[in-house]
N, C-alpha and C positions, 0 to 999 in steps of 0.2 A: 161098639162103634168100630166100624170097618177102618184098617190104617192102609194110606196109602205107598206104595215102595216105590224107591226114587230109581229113574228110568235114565240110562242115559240119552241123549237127544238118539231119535230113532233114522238110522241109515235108509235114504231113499230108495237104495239099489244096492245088490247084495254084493259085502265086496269079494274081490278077485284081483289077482297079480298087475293084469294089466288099470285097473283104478286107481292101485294101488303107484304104481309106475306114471301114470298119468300127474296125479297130484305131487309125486317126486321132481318132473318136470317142471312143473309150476309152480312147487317152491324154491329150485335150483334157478331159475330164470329171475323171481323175487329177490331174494336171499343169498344167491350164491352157492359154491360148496358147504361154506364152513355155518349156514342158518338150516341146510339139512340135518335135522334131526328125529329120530323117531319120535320123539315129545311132541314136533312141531307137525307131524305128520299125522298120530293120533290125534290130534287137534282138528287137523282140517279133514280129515276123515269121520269126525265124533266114533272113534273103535278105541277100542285098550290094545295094548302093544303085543301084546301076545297074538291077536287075529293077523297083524302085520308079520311077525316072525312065523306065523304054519307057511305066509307065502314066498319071503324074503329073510336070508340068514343072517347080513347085516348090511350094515352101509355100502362099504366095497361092491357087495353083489346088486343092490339098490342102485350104483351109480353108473355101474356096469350095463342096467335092462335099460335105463333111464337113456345113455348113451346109442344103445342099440335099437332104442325104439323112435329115436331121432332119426337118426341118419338112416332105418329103413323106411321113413317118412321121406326123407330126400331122395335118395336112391331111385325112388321110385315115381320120379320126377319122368315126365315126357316131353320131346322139342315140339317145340310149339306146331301147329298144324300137324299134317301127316307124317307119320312114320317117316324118321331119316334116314342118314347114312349112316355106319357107325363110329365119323369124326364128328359129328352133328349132337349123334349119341350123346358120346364122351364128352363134350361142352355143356349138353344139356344134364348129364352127373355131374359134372366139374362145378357150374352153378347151383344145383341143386346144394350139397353140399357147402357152397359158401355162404349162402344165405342161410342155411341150419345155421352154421359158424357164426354169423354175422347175427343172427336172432336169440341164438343161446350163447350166451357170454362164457359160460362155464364149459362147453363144448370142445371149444379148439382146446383147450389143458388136457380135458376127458382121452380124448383121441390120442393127442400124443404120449400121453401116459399109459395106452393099451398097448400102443405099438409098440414102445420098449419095452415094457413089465409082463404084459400077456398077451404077446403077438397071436396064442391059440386060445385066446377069446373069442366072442360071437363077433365082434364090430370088425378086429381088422382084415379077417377071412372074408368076410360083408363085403367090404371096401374093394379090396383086392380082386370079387369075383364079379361084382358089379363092372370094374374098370377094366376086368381083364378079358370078359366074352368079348365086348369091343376091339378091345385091342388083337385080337384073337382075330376080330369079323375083318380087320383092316386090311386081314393076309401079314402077317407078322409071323415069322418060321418059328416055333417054338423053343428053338434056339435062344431066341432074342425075347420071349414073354418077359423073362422074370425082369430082366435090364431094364425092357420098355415099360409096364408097370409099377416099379417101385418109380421110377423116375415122376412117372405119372402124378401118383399118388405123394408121394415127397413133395413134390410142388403144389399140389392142392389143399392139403394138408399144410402146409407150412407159408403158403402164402393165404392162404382162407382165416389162417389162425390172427396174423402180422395183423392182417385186416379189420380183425378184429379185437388186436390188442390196441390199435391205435385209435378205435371208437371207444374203446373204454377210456383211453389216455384224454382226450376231446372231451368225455363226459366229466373228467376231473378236473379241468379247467372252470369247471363253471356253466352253467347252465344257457347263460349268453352268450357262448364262444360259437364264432361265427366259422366256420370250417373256410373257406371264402381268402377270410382276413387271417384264418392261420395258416395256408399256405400260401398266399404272399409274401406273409412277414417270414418263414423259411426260406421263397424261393429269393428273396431280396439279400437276405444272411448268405446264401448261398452266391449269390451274385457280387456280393461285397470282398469274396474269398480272396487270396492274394491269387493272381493269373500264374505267376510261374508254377507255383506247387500245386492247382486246383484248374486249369485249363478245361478239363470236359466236366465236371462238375458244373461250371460257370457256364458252360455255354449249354446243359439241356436244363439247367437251371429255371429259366421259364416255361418248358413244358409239365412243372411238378402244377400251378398254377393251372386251376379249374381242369384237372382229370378226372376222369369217372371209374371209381377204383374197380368197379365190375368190366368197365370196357379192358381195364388194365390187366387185370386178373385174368379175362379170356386170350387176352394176346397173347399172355404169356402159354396159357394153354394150348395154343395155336403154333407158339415157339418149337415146342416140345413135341405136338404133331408133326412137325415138319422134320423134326430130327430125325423122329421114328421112321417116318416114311422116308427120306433119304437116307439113312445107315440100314434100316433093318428089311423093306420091301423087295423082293429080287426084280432085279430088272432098273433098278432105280437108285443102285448105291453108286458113287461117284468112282471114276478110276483110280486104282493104286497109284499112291505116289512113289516115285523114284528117286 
């Protein structure tokens, strides 16, 4: 009597790094950092753990591709209708970019943890050269790249992040927290402040009340264009003061 040998569930498609990366995504967006596991990846792959380790050496470098295959998903974001200008550009990375942030929760940490630990990693060279032909195309002397750049990216990076620490903070309040009535009840705290110690606080007070944190996000990105272009464009930097 013929025996039959026990098969593990059969792979529909043959795996590779980037499948491999894909399904890392999808349980870092599920689960977070710390529910990425090789265990939990064998799993949803149906493979033993060794097919994962011939492509990926461990977690580290797993969160590293995971990052990098995000954000060259954004990057590679176009402005709407035809071809821009390359201020147009750089808004349309800039949001590119925060909505990665804003959709993978685990993201904005990912990022900032490359930039100080392995700045010559694949993501932040990505980052930098995405943001920087632009900045480059604006007419910016070379001189000024690195200044106008880092500044760039520090602000997109660090407010895309905020933006999305305080949707996670929203989400832990409870599933019926009305975003609406939580900034109310701030901007109303904020307006109750005593006047002599808190005078500007109390008076833009009411504009925290129904803003659109993407309209907020681009201003500021707009802020920063306008620096660049008055300090660093010839022709257009203000006279020395005396």
């Amino acid at each position: 009597m013929a025996t039959r040998t026990r098969r593990s569930p059969r792979r529909t498609q043959a795996l590779s790094r980037e499948r491999i990366v894909a399904a890392a995504v999808e349980l870092l967006d599920a689960v977070g950092e710390d529910g990425l596991t090789f265990r939990a990846l064998t799993e949803r792959l149906a493979t033993g753990p060794g097919a994962i380790y011939w492509h990926v050496a461990n977690k580290g470098e797993l969160l590293g591709a995971a990052a990098e295959a995000v954000v060259g998903a954004a990057l590679a974001v176009e402005p709407a209708g035809a071809p821009g200008s390359p201020r147009q550009e750089i808004r349309a990375l800039a949001l590119g970019l925060f909505q990665a942030i804003e959709e993978h929760p685990w993201l904005g940490t990912q990022l900032s943890t490359q930039l100080a630990r392995s700045p010559w990693g694949p993501v932040t060279p990505r980052i930098f050269e995405g943001v920087g032909r632009r900045v480059r195309a604006l007419g910016v002397p070379e001189s000024g790249w690195f200044a106008a750049v880092s500044v760039l990216v520090h602000y997109i990076l660090g407010a895309a992040g905020q933006n999305a620490a305080n949707t996670a903070g929203a989400r832990a309040l409870g599933p019926g927290t009305d975003r609406a009535a939580f900034l109310d009840g701030v901007s109303r705290a904020w307006e109750a402040l005593d006047p002599e110690d808190y005078p500007f606080t109390r008076a833009f007070a009411d504009q925290l009340r129904g803003h659109d944190d993407r309209e907020q996000f681009l201003a500021g990105v707009d802020l920063v264009l306008a620096g660049i272009t008055a300090l660093q464009l010839p022709g257009d930097r203000p006279p020395p003061t005396v």
